[in-house]
N, C-alpha and C positions, 0 to 999 in steps of 0.2 A: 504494500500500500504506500502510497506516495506522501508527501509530506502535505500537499495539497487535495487528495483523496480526505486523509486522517480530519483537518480541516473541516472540509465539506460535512463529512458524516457527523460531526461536533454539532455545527451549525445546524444542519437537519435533526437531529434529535433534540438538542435545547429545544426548538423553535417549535416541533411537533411538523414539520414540511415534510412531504415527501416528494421523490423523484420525478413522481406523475408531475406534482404542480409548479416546481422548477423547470421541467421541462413546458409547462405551458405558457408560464411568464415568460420563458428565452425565446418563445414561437423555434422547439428542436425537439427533433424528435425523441421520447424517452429513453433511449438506446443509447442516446449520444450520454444522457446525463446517468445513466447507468456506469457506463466505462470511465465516464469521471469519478463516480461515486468508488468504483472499484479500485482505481490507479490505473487503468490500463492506456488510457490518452490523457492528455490536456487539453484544457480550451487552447482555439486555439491562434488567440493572442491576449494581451495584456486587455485589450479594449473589454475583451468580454470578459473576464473578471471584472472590470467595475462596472459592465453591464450586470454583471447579475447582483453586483453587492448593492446596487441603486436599486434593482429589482424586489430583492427581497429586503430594502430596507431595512439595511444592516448597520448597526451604530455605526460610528465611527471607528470605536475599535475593534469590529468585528470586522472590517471592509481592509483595514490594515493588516488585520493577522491573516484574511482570508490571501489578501494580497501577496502577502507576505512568501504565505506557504505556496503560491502560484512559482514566484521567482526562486525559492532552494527546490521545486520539481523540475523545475526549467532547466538553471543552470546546475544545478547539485549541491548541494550543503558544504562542503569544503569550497568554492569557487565563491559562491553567498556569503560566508564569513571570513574572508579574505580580502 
């Protein structure tokens, strides 16, 4: 699971969301938000991470940590903390 998957699935359970209705707010098909959910892909650019943090109306610091965890799956957590 990726750093960015872990993330995702946080936010989905605090929040009581699921896959179905993130994928409804993104207008993408559940599958996509499934393999996110999973770690198997990433979105796939920066833009749609703070589309969906706008989407689902994510504090402030939940839109940074989501972010967050998008850039150490991207680049990799040793390259992120360097």
């Amino acid at each position: 699971m990726s750093e960015f998957s872990s993330c995702l699935n946080d936010i989905k359970e605090e929040r009581g969301i699921t896959s179905a209705l993130i994928a409804q707010v993104m207008e993408v098909d559940v599958s996509v938000i499934y393999r996110w959910v999973k770690g198997e892909r990433l979105p796939n650019s920066y833009d749609k991470v703070k589309m969906l943090a706008e989407k689902l109306k994510l504090s402030h610091g939940e839109s940074i940590r989501l972010r967050e965890a998008y850039e150490i799956s991207s680049i990799g957590e040793v390259k992120y903390k360097s």
